[in-house]
N, CA, C and O atoms as a DFTB+ gen file, in Angstrom:
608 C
 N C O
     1  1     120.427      46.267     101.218
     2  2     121.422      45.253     100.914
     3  2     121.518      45.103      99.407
     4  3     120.519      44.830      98.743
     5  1     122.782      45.291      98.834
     6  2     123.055      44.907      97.709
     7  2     123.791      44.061      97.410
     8  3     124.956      43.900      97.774
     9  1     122.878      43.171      96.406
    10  2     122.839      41.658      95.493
    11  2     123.380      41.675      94.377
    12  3     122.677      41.938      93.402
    13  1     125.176      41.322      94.167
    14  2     125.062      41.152      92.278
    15  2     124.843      39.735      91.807
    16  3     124.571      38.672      92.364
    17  1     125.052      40.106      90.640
    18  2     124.762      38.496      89.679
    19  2     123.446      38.339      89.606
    20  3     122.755      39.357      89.630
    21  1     122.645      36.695      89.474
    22  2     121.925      36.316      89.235
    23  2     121.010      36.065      90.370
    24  3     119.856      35.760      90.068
    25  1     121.231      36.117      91.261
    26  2     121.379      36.126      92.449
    27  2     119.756      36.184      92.785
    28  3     119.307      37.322      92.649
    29  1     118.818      35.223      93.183
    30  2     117.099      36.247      93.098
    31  2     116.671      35.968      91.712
    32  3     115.452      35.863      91.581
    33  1     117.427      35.814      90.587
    34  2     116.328      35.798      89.454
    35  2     116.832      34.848      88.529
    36  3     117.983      34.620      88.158
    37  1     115.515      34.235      88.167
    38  2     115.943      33.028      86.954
    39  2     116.054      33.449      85.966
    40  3     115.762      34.568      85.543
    41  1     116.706      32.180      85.251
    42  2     116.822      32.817      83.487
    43  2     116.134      33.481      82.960
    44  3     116.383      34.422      82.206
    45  1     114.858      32.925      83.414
    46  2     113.808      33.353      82.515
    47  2     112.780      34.840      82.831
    48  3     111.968      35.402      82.097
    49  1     113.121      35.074      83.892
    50  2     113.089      36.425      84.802
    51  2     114.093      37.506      84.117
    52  3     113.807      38.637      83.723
    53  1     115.610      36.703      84.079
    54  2     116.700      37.722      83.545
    55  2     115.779      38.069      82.011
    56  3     115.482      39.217      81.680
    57  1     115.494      37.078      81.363
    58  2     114.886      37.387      79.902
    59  2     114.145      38.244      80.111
    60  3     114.421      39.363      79.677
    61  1     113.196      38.076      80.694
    62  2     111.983      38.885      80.566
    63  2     112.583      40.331      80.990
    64  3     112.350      41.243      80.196
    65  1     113.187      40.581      81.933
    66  2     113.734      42.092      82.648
    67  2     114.980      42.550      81.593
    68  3     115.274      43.745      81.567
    69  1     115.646      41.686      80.801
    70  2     116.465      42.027      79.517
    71  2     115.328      42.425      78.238
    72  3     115.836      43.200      77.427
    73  1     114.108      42.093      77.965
    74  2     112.951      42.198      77.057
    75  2     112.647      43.550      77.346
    76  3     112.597      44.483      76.544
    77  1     112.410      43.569      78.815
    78  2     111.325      45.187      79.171
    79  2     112.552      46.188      79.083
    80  3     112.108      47.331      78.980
    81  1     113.363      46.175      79.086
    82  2     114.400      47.267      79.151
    83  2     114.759      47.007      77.585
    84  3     115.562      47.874      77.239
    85  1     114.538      46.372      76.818
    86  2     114.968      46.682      75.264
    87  2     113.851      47.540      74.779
    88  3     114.004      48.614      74.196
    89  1     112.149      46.694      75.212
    90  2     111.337      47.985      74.861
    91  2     111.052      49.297      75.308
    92  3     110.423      50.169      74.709
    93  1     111.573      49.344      76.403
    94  2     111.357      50.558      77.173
    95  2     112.906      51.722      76.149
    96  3     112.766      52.926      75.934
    97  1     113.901      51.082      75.819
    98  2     114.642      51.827      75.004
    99  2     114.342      52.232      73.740
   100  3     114.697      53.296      73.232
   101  1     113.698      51.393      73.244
   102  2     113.433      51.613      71.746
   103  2     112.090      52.622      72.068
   104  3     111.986      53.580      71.301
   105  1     111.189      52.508      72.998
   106  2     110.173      53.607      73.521
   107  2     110.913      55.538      73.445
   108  3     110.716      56.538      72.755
   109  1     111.660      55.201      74.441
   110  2     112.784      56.213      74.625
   111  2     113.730      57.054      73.277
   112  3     113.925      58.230      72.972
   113  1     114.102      55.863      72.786
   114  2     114.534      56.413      71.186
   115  2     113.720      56.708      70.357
   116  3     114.071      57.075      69.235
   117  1     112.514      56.621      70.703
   118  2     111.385      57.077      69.820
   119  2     111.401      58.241      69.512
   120  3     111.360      58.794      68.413
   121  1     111.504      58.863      71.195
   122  2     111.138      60.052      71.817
   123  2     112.063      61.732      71.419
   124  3     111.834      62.940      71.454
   125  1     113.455      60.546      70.968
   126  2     114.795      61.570      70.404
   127  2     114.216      62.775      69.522
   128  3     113.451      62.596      68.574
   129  1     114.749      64.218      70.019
   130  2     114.377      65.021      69.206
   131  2     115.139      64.424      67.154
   132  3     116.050      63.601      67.058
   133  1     114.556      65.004      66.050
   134  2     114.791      64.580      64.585
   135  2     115.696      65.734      64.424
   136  3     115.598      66.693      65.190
   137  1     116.667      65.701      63.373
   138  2     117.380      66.762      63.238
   139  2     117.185      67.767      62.959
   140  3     116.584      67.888      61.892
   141  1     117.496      68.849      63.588
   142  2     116.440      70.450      63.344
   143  2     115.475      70.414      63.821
   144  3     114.942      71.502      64.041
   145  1     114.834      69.302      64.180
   146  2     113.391      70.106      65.216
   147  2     113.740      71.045      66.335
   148  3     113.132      72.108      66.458
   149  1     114.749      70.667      67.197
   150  2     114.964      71.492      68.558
   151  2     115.257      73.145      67.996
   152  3     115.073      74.079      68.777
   153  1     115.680      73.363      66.713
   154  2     115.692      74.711      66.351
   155  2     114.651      75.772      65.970
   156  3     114.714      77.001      65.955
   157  1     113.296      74.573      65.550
   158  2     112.149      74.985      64.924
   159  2     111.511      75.646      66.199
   160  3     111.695      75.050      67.260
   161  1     110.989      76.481      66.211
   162  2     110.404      77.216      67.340
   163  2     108.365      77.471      66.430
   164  3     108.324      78.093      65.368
   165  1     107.398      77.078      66.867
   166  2     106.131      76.508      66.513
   167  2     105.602      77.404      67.904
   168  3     106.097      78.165      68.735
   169  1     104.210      76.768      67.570
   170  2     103.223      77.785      67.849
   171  2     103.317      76.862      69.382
   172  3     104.229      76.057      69.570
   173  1     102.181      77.140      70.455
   174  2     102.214      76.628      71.161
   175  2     101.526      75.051      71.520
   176  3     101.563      74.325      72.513
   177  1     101.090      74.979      70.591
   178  2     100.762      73.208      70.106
   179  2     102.115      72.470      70.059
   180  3     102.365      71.442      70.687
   181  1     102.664      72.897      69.520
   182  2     104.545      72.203      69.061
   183  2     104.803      71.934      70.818
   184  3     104.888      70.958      71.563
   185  1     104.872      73.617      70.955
   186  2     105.486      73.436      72.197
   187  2     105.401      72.358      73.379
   188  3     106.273      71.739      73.989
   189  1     103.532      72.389      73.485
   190  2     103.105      71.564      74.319
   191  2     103.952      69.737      73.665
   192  3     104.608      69.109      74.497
   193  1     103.838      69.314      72.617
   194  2     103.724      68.363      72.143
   195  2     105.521      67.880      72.780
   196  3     105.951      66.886      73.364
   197  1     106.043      68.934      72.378
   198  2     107.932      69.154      73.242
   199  2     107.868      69.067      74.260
   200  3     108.968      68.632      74.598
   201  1     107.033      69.242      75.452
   202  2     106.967      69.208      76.828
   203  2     106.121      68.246      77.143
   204  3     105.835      68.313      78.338
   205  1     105.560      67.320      76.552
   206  2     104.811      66.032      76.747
   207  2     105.778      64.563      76.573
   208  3     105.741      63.491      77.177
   209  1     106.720      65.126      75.347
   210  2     107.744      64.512      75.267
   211  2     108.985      64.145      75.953
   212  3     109.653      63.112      75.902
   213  1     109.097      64.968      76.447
   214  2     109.979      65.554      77.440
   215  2     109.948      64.394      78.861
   216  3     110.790      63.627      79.329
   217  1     108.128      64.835      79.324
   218  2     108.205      64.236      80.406
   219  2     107.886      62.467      80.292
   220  3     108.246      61.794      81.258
   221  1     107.119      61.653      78.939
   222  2     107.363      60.651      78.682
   223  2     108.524      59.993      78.829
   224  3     108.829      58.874      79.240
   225  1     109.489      61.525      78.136
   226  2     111.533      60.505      78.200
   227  2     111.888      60.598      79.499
   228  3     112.931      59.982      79.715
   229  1     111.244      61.341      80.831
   230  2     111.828      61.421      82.248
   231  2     111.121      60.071      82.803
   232  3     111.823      59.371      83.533
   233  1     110.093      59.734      82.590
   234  2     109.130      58.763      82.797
   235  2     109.903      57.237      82.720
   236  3     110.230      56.370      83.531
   237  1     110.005      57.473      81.037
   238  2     110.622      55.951      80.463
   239  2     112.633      55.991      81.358
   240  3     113.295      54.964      81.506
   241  1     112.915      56.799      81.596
   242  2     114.565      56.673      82.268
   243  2     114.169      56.439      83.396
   244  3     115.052      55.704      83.839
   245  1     113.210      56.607      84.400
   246  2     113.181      56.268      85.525
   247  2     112.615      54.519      85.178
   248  3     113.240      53.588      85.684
   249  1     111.807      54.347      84.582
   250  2     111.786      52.828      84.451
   251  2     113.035      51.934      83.990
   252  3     113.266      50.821      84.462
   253  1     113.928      52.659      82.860
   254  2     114.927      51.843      82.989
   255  2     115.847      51.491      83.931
   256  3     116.517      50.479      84.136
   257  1     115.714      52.686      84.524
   258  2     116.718      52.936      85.402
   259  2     116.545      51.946      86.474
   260  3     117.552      51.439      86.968
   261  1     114.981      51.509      87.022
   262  2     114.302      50.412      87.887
   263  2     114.450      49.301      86.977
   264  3     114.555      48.421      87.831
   265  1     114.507      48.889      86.237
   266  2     114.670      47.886      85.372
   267  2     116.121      47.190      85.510
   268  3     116.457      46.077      85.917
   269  1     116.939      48.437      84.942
   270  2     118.353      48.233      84.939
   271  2     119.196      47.572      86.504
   272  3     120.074      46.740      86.733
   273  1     118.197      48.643      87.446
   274  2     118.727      48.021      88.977
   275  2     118.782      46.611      89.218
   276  3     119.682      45.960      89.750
   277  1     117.626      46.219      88.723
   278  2     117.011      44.453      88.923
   279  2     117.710      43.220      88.381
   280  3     117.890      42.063      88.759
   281  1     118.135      44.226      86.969
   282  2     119.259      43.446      86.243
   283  2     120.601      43.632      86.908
   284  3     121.371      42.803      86.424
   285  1     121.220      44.402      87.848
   286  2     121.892      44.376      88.357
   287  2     122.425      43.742      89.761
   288  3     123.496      43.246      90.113
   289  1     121.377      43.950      90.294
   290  2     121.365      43.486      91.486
   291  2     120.938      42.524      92.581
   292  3     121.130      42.354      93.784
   293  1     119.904      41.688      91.040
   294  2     118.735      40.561      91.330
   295  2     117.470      41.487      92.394
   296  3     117.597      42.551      93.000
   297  1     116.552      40.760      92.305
   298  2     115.460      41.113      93.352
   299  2     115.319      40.025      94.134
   300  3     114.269      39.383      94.142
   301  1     116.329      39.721      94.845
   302  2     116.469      38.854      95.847
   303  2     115.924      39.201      97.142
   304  3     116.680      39.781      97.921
   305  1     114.836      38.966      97.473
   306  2     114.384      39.258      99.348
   307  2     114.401      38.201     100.491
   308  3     113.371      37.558     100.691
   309  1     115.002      38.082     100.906
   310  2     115.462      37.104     101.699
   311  2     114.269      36.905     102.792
   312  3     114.402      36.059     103.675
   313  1     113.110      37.704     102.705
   314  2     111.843      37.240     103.270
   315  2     110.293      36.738     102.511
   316  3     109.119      36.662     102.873
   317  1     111.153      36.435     101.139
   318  2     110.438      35.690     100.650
   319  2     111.104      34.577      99.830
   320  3     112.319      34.648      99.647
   321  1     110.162      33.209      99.153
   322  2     110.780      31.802      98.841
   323  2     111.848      32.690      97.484
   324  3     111.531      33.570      96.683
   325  1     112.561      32.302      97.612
   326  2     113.551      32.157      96.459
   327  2     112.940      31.930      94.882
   328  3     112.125      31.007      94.887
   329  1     113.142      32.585      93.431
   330  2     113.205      32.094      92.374
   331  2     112.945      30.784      91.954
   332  3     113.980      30.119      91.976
   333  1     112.372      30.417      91.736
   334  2     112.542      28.671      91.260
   335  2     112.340      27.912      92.319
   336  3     112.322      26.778      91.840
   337  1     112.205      27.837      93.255
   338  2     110.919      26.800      94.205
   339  2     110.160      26.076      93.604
   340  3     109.286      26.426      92.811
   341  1     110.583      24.467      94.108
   342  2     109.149      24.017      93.584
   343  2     108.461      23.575      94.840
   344  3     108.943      23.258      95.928
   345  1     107.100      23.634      94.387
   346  2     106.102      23.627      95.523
   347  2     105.071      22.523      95.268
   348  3     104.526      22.898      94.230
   349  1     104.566      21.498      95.597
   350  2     103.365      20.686      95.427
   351  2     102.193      21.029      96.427
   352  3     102.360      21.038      97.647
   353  1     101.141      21.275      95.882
   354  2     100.276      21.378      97.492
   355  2      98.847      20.525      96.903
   356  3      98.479      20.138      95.794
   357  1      98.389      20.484      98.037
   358  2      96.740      19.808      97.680
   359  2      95.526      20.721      98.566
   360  3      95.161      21.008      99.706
   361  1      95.244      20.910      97.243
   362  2      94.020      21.796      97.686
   363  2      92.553      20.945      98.477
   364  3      92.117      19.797      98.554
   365  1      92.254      22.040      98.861
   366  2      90.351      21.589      99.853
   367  2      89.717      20.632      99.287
   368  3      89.081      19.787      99.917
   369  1      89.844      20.672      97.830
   370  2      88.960      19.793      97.072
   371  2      89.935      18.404      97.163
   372  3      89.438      17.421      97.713
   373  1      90.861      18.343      96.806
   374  2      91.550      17.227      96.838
   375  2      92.592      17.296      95.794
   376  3      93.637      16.647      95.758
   377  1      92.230      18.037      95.080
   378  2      93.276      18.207      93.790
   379  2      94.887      18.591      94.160
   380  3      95.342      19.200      95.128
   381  1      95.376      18.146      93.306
   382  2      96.995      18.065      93.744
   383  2      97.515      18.976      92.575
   384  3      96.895      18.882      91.515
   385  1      98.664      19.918      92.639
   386  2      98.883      21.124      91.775
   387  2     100.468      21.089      92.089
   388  3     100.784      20.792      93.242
   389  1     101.564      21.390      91.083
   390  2     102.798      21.615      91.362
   391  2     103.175      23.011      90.741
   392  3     102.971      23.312      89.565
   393  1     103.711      23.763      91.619
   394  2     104.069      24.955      90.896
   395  2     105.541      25.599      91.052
   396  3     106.363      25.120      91.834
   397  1     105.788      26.643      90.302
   398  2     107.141      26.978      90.849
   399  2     106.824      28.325      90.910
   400  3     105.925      28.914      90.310
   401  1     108.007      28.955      92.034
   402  2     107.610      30.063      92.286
   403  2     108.632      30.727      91.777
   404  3     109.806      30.359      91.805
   405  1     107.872      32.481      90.938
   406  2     108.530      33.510      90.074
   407  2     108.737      34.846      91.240
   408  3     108.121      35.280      92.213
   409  1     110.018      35.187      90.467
   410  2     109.635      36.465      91.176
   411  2     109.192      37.538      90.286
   412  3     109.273      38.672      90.760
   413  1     108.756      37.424      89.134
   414  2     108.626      38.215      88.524
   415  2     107.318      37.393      87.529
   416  3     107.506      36.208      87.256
   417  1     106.060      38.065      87.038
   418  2     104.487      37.275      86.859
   419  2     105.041      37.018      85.286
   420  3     105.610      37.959      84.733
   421  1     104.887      35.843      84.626
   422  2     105.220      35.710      83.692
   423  2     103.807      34.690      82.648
   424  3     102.590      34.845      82.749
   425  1     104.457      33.839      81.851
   426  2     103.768      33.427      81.060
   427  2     103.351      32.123      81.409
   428  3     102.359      31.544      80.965
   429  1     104.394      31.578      82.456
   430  2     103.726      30.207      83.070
   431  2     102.649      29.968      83.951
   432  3     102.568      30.281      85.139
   433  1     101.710      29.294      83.137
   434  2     100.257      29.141      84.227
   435  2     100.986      28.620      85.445
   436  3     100.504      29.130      86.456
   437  1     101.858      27.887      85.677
   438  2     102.151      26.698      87.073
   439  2     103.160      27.470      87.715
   440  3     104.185      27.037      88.242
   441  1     102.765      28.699      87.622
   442  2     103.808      29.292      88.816
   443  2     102.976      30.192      89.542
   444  3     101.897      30.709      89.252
   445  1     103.560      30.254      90.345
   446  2     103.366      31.690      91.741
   447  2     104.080      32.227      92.104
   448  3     105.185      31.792      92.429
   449  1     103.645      33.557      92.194
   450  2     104.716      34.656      93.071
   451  2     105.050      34.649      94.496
   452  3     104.565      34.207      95.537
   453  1     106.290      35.455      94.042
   454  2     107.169      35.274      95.713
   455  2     106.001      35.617      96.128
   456  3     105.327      34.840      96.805
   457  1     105.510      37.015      95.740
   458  2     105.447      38.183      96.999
   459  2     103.312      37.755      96.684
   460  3     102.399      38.494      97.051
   461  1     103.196      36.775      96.147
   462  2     101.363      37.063      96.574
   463  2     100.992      36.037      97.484
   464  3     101.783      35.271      98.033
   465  1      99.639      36.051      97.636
   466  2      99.321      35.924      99.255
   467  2      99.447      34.448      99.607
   468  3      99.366      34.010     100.754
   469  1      99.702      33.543      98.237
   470  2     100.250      32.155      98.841
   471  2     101.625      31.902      98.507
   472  3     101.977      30.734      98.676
   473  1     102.525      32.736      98.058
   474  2     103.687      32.675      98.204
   475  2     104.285      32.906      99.248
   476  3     104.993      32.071      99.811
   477  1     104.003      34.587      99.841
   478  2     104.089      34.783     101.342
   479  2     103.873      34.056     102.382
   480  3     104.628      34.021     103.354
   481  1     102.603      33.281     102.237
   482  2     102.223      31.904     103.226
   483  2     102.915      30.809     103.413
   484  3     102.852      30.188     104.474
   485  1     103.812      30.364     102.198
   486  2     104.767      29.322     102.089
   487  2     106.292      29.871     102.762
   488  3     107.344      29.261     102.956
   489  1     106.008      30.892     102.941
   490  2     107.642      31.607     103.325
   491  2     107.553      30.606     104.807
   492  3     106.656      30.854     105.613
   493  1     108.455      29.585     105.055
   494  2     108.932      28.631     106.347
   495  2     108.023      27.851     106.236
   496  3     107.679      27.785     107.416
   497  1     107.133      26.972     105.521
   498  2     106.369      25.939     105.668
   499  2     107.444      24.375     104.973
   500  3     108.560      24.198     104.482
   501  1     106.525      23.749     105.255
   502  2     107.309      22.307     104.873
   503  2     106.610      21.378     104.999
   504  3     105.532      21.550     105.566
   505  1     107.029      19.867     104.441
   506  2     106.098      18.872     103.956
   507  2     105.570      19.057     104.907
   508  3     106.047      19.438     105.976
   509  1     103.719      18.626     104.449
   510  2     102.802      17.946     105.861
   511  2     102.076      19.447     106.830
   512  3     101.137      19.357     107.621
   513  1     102.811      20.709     106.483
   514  2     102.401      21.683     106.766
   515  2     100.576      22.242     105.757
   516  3     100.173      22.061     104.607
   517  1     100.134      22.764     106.690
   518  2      98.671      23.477     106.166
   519  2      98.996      25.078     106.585
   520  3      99.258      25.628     107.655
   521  1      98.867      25.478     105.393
   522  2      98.995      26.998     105.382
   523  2      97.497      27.760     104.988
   524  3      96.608      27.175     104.370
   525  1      97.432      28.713     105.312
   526  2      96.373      29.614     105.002
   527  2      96.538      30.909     104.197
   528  3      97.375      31.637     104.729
   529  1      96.050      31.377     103.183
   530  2      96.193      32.910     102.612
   531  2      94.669      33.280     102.030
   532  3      93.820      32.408     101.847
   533  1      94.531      34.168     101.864
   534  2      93.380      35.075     101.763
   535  2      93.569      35.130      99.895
   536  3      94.517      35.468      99.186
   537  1      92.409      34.707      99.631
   538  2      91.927      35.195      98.193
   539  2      90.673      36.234      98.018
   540  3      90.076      36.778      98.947
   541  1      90.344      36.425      96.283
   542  2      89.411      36.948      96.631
   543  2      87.855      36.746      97.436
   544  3      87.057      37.431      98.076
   545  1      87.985      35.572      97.027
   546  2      86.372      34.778      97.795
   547  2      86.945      34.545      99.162
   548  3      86.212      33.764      99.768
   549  1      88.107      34.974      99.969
   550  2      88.000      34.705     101.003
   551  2      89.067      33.329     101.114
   552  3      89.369      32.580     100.185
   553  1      89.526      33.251     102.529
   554  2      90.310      32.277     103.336
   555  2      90.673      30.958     102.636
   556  3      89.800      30.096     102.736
   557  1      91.915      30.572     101.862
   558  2      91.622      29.130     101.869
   559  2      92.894      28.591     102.545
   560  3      93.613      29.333     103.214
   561  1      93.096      27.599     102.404
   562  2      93.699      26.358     103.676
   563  2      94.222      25.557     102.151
   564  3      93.457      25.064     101.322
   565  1      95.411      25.588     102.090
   566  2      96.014      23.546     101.225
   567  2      97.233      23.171     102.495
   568  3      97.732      23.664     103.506
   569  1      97.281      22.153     101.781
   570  2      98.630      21.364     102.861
   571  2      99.928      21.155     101.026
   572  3      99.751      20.787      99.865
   573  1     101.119      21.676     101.881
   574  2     102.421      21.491     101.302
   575  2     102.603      19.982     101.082
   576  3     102.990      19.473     102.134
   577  1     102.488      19.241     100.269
   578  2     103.068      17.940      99.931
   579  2     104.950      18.133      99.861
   580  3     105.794      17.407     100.387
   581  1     105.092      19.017      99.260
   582  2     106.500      19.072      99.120
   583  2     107.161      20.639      98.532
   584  3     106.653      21.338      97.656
   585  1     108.569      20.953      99.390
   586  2     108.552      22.316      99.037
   587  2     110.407      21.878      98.808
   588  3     111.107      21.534      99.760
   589  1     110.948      21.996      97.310
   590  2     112.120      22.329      96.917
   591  2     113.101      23.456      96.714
   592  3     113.143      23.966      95.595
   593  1     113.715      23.803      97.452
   594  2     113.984      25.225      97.062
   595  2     115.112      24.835      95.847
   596  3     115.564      23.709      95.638
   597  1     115.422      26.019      95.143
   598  2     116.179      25.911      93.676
   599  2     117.382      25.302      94.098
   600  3     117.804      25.335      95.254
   601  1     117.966      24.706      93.072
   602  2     119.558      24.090      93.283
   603  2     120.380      25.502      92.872
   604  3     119.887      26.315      92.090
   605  1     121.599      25.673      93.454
   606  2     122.146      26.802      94.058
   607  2     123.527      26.607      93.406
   608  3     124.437      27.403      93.638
């Protein structure tokens, strides 16, 4: 299924996936043969160093190219919470935590991903609900105080 627009990703998602595709170009333009090198014919050190290059620039176009899709088409999965969710839950201990959920891992401590193992767990829960997901130490249990999905 194909998604245009914004559709799946927040601003700040679009930033970040507009960021990795500027460095991944300027990576790529690195890579541009200089004028007259492609004529210079070198020993087989050169050569190798031309065919290392080569496959770095096949490397970095297939990432833009995955990059570029995302920016195109959002990474919207309709089997997981939406972009921008907000979520309150209270953990075992008692502590109370609000987060929003990314689809893409960023710089905010107070978020969570769609796709990890308590994002997935929240996929159809709602106030007053106790969900379960697997960490590394094993099984834990919070209850949903409150689950917002993004304004639309």
């Amino acid at each position: 299924m194909v998604i245009s627009g914004d559709k799946g990703l927040s601003a700040a998602a679009r930033r970040q996936l507009e960021k990795e595709i500027a460095d991944l170009r300027a990576q790529r333009d690195a890579l541009a043969p200089q004028p007259g090198e492609q004529e210079r014919t070198g020993d087989a050190a050169d050569q190798a160093d031309v065919i290392d290059r080569a496959e770095t620039a096949a490397r970095l176009d297939r990432q833009i190219a995955d990059v570029s899709a995302k920016l195109e088409h959002g990474a919207y999965d309709s089997s997981l919470l939406p972009d921008g969710t907000r979520v309150s839950l209270r953990f075992a201990d008692g502590d109370e935590e609000e987060f929003t959920v990314v689809t893409l891992p960023g710089e905010d401590v107070d978020s969570v991903t769609s796709d990890s193992p308590l994002g997935m767990a929240l996929v159809g829960a709602k106030a007053g609900d106790k969900v379960t997901y697997r960490t590394p130490r094993g099984e834990t249990t919070v209850t949903v105080l409150e689950l917002t999905p993004p304004k639309g």
